[in-house]
C-alpha positions in Angstrom: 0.0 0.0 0.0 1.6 3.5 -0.9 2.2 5.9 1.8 -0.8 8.2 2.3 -0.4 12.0 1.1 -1.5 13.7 4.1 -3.2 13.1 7.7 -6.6 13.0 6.2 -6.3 10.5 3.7 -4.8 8.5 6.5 -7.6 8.6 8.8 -10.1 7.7 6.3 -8.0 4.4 5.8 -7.9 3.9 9.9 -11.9 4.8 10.0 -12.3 1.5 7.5 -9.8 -0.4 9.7 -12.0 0.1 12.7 -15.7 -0.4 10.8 -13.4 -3.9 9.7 -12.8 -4.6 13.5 -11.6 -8.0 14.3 -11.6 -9.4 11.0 -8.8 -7.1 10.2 -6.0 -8.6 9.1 -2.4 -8.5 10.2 -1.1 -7.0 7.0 -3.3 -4.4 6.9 -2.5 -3.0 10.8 1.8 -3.4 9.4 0.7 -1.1 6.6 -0.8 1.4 8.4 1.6 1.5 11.3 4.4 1.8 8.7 2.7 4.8 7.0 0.9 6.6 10.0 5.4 5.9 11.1 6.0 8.1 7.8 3.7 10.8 8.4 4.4 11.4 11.7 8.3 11.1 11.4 8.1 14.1 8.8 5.7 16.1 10.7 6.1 15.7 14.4 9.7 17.1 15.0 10.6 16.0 18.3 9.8 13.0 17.5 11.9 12.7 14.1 15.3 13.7 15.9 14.3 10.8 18.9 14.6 8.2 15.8 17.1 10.4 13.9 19.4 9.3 17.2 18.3 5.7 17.2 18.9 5.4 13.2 15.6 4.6 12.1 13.9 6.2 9.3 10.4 5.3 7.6 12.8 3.8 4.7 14.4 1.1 6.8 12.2 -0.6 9.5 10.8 -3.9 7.5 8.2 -4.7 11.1 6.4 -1.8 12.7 7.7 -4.0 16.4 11.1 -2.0 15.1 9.0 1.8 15.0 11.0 3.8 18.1 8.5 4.1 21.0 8.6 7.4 22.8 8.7 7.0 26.4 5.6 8.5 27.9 7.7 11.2 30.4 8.5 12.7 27.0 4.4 14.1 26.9 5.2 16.2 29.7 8.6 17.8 28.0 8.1 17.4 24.7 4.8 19.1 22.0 4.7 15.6 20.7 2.1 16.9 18.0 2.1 17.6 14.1 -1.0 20.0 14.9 -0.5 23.9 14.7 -1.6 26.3 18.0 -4.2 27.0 15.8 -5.2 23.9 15.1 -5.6 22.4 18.3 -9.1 22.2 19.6 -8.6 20.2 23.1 -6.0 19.2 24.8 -5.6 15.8 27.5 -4.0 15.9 30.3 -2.7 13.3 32.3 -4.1 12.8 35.8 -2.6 14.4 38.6 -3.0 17.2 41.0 -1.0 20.8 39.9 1.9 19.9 42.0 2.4 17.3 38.4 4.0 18.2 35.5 1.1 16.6 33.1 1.3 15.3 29.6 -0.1 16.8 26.5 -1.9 15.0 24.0 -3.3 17.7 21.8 -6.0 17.1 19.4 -8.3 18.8 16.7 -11.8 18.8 15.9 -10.6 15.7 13.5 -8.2 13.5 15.4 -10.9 13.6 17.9 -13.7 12.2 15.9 -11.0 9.4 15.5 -10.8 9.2 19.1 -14.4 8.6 19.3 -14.3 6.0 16.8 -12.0 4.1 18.4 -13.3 4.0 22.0 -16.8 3.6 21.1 -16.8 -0.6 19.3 -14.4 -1.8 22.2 -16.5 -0.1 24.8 -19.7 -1.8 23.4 -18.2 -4.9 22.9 -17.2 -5.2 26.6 -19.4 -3.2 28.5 -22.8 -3.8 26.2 -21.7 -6.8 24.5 -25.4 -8.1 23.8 -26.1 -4.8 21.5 -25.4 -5.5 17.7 -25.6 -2.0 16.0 -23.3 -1.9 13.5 -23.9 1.8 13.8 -22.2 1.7 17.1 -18.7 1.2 15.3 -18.8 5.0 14.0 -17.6 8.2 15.5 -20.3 9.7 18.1 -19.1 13.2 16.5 -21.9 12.1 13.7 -25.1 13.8 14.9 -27.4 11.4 12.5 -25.7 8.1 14.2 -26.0 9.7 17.6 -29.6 10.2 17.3 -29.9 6.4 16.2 -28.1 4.9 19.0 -29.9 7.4 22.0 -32.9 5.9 20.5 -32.3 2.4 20.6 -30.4 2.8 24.4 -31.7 0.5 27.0 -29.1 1.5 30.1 -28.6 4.7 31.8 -25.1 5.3 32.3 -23.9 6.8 35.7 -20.8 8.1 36.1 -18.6 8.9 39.1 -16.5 11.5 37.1 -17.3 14.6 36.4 -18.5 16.8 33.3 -16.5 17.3 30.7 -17.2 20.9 31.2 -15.7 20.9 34.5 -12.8 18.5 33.2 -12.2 19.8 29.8 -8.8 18.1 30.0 -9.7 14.4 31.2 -9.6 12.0 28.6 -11.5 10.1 30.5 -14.4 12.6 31.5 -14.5 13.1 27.4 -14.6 9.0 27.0 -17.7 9.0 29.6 -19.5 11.7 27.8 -18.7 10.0 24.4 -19.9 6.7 25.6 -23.0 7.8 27.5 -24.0 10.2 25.2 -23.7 7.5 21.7 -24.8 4.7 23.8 -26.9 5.2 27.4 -30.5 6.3 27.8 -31.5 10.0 28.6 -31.2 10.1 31.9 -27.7 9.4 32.0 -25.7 11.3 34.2 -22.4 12.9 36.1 -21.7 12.3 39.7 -19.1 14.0 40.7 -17.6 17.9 40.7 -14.2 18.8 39.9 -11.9 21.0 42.1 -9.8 24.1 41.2 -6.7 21.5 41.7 -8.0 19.0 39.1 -9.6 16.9 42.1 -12.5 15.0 41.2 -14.9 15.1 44.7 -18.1 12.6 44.7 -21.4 14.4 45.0 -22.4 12.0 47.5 -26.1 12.7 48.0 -26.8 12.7 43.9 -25.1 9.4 43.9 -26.9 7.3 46.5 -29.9 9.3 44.6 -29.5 8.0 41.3 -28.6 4.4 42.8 -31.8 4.1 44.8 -34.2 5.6 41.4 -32.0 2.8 39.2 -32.6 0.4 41.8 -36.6 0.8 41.5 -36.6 0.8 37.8 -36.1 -2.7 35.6 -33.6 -0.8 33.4 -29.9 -1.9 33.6 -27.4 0.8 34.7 -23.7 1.2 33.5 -21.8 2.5 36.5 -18.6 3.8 35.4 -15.4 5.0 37.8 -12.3 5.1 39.1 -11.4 2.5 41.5 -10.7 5.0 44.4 -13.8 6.9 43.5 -15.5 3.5 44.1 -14.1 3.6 47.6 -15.4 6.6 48.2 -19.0 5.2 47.1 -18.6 2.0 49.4 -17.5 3.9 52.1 -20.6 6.2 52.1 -23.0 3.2 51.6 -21.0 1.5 54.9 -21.6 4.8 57.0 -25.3 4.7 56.1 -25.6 0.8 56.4 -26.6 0.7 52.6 -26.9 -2.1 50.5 -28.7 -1.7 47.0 -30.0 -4.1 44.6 -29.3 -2.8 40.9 -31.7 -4.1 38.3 -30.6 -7.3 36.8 -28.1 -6.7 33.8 -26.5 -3.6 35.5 -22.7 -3.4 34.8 -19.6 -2.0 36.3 -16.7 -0.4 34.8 -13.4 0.6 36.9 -10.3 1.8 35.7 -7.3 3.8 37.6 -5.4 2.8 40.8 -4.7 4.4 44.1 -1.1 5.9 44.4 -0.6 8.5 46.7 -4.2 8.6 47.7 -5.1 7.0 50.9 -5.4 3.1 51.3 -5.8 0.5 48.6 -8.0 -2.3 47.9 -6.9 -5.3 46.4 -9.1 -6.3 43.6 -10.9 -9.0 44.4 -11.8 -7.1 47.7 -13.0 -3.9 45.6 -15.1 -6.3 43.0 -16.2 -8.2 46.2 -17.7 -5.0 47.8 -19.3 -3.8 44.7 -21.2 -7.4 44.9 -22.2 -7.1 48.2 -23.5 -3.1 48.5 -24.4 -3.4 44.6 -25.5 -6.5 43.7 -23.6 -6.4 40.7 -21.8 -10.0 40.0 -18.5 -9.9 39.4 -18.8 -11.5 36.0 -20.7 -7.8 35.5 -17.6 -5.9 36.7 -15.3 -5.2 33.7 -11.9 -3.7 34.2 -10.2 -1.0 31.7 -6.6 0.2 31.2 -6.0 2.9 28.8 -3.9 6.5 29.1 -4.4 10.5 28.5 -1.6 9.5 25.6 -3.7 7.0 24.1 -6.8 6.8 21.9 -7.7 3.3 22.3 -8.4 1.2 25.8 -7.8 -2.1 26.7 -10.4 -4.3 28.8 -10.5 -7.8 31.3 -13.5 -8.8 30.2 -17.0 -9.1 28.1 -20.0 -8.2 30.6 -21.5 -10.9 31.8 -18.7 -13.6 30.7 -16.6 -15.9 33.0 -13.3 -15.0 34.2 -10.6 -16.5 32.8 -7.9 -16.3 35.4 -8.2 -16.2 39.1 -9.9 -13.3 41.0 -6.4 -11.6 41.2 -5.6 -11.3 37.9 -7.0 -10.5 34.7 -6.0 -10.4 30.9 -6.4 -7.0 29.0 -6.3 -6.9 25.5 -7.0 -3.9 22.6 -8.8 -3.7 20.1 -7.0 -4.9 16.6 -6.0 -1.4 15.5 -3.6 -1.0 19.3 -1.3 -3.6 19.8 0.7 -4.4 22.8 4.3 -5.8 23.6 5.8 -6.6 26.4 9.4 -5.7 26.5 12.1 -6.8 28.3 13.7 -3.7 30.0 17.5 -5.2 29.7 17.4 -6.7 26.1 14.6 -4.5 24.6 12.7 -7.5 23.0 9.8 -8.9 23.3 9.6 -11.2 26.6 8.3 -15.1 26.3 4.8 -15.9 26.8 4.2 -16.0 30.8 7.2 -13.4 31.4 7.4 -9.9 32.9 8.4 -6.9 31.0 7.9 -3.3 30.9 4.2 -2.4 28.5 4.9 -0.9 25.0 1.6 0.3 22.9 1.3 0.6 19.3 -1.9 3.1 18.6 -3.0 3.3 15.2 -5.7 6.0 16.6 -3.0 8.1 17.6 -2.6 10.0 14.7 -2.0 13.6 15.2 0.6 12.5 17.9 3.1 9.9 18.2 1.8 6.3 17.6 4.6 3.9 19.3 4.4 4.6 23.4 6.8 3.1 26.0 5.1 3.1 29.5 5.8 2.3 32.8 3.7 -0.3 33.6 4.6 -3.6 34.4 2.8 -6.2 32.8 3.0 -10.4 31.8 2.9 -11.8 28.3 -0.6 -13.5 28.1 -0.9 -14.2 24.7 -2.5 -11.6 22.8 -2.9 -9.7 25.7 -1.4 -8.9 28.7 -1.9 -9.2 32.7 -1.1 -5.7 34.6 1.0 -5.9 37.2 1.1 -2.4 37.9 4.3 0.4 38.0 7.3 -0.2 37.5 9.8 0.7 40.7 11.0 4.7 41.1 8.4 6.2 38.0 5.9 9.1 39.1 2.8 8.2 40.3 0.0 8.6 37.5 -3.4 7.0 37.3 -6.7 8.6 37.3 -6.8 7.9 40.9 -5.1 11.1 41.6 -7.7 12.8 40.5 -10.2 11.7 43.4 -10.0 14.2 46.4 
C-alpha cells in the first residue's frame, strides 16, 4: 500500500480499519503503522530527531515491532504533535493534581472524531456486548448516528466522574461523555464535581440518589469510575448501612489505581464489595486500562462472561488497530509468553501524535494480551486515581 499523502487520507484508511474490527488482518494494521510511522516522522519534529538518534527512518524498518516508541515522560517535555496552536481544539492531560507536570496529547476537531471511533466498538463490545448496531462502530461526533443509538439505548449510564465541562482536559471525562452520550439512555448522568486542583470530589447525596431511582426501575445501569472513586461510594453506603440491589443486567466499569491517595483495595476485595453493597456479579464488573496518551483502551473482560484467570488477575487486551508488547527492559525485546516486562503500545488512533508509546507499567505476556501488574519501581505516580479528592 503507498504511503498516504496527508493526515486525512490516513484517517479515512484507519476509520475503514475500525468499521473492519476484528476481522482485520495483520497486514493491513503493518501497513498502516508503517505509513501513519512516515507521516508522523516528517511532521512531528521532536519525535523525528528521537529516531534520527536511534537510526531509524520510515525507509528502513521492515516490522512496525522496530518503529521507536517514545517514552511516555517525554508528553510532559516534549509538544509531541504535528497539529499547529491554531489547530488544536482540546488538549488531555494526564491525571494528577497541579503539583504534576502533566502530559499533552493535543488534538483537533478531527483526530478527535478518531478518538471517538476508536473507543466507542471496544466499549460496546465489553461493557454492552449483547447490542449489535453496526452503527455503534462509528464516530459519536456524527449527529445522525448519535440520534440512532440514543434511541435504541436501554441502560442509563452513571458516572462517578465529572463533566467534561468541568474537566475539559480528562480523557476520561471526554470517553464517559462520548460513551454515554452515543450509547446510554436520557437520563444518563455525572456524579461527581471537579476542584480548582484537578480533584475529582463525589457528590455523595446525587449518587446514593441515582442508585436508589435505578434500583426501583427494571432498566440496567452502567456505572462507570475510578477505583478510588468507588471507595469513596462503598465507604458512604458502609456509613449509612446501605446495601442496594441494581436491576438485573447492571454493569460496572473501573479503571485507575490508588497511588498516593489513601489506602488500597486489592481487587478482588474492591469487586467483592461492589457485589455485596451493589449486587452487581463480578462477572458484570469489567476492568479497563488505557492512558491520556492514548486513543484506544484495553479491557479484562465481556459483561457478563466468565473469568478466565483467578480473582487476582485478569487479561487486558486492545482492540486490533492497538497492539501491545511486552518488552524486556534489559534486552529490549519482546519477553516469552508467561514473562514480565515493561508495557509498550502501538496506537493506530493516535494520529495527530506519536503512535509507538513506551510506558511504565509492568505487565505479563498473556498471549495476545497482557496481565497488569502495575508500576514499574522509582516512576511518578499517574493514574486517574489522583484525580479523586
Amino acid at each position: 500500500m503507498t504511503r498516504p499523502s496527508s493526515f486525512a487520507e490516513y484517517s479515512r484508511r484507519l476509520l475503514a480499519f475500525i468499521e473492519r474490527g476484528a476481522v482485520a488482518a495483520e497486514m493491513e494494521f503493518a501497513a498502516l503503522a508503517r505509513e501513519l510511522f512516515a507521516l508522523q516522522f516528517t511532521h512531528v519534529a521532536p519525535y523525528r530527531r528521537l529516531c534520527e538518534a536511534r537510526r531509524v527512518t520510515p525507509d528502513s524498518p521492515t516490522d512496525w515491532r522496530l518503529i521507536p516508541a517514545v517514552p511516555t515522560t517525554a508528553f510532559k517535555e516534549l509538544e509531541l504533535t504535528s497539529l499547529a496552536p491554531v489547530e488544536r481544539t482540546t488538549v488531555f492531560h494526564s491525571s494528577g493534581t497541579t503539583e504534576h507536570r502533566p502530559s499533552r496529547h493535543f488534538h483537533s476537531a478531527e483526530s478527535l472524531a478518531v478518538y471517538e471511533a476508536s473507543l466507542l466498538p471496544w466499549f460496546a463490545r465489553h461493557l454492552m456486548p449483547e447490542r449489535r448496531c453496526p452503527t455503534c462502530e462509528l464516530p459519536a461526533s456524527a449527529s445522525a448516528q448519535v440520534g440512532h443509538l440514543r434511541s435504541t439505548a436501554s441502560h442509563t449510564f452513571l458516572c462517578l466522574a465529572p463533566p467534561p465541562e468541568q474537566a475539559p482536559h480528562s480523557s476520561l471525562a471526554h470517553m464517559f461523555a462520548t460513551a454515554s452520550h452515543s450509547l446510554g439512555a436520557a437520563d444518563s448522568a455525572f456524579l461527581a464535581t471537579a476542584g480548582a486542583d484537578n480533584s475529582w470530589s463525589l457528590d455523595r447525596a446525587a449518587a446514593l440518589a441515582a442508585l436508589r431511582s435505578s434500583g426501583q426501575s427494571s432498566q440496567p445501569i452502567v456505572l462507570l469510575g475510578t477505583a478510588f472513586m468507588f471507595v469513596h461510594l462503598l465507604d458512604e453506603l458502609e456509613r449509612r448501612g446501605l446495601s442496594l440491589a441494581l436491576p438485573p443486567g447492571s454493569r460496572v466499569m473501573e479503571t485507575g489505581g490508588y497511588k498516593a491517595r489513601s489506602r488500597e483495595l486489592p481487587k478482588a476485595e474492591l469487586h467483592s464489595l461492589l457485589t455485596a453493597r451493589l449486587g452487581v456479579p463480578s462477572g458484570f464488573i469489567v476492568c479497563e486500562y488505557g492512558m491520556s496518551e492514548l486513543s484506544s483502551q484495553a479491557y479484562d473482560r465481556v459483561a457478563g462472561s466468565a473469568s478466565i484467570l483467578s480473582p487476582q488477575s485478569s487479561v487486558f487486551s486492545f482492540p486490533p488497530w492497538c497492539r501491545a508488547l511486552v518488552i524486556s527492559p534489559e534486552t529490549g525485546r519482546e519477553v516469552a509468553e508467561g514473562e514480565t516486562g515493561l508495557l509498550r503500545l502501538f496506537d493506530l488512533a493516535n494520529v495527530r501524535s506519536v503512535m509507538a508509546i513506551q510506558t511504565e507499567d509492568l505487565a505479563v505476556r498473556r498471549g495476545d494480551g497482557f496481565e497488569l501488574l502495575g508500576r514499574a519501581a522509582q516512576t511518578e505516580a499517574r493514574g486517574c486515581s489522583l484525580l479523586a479528592a
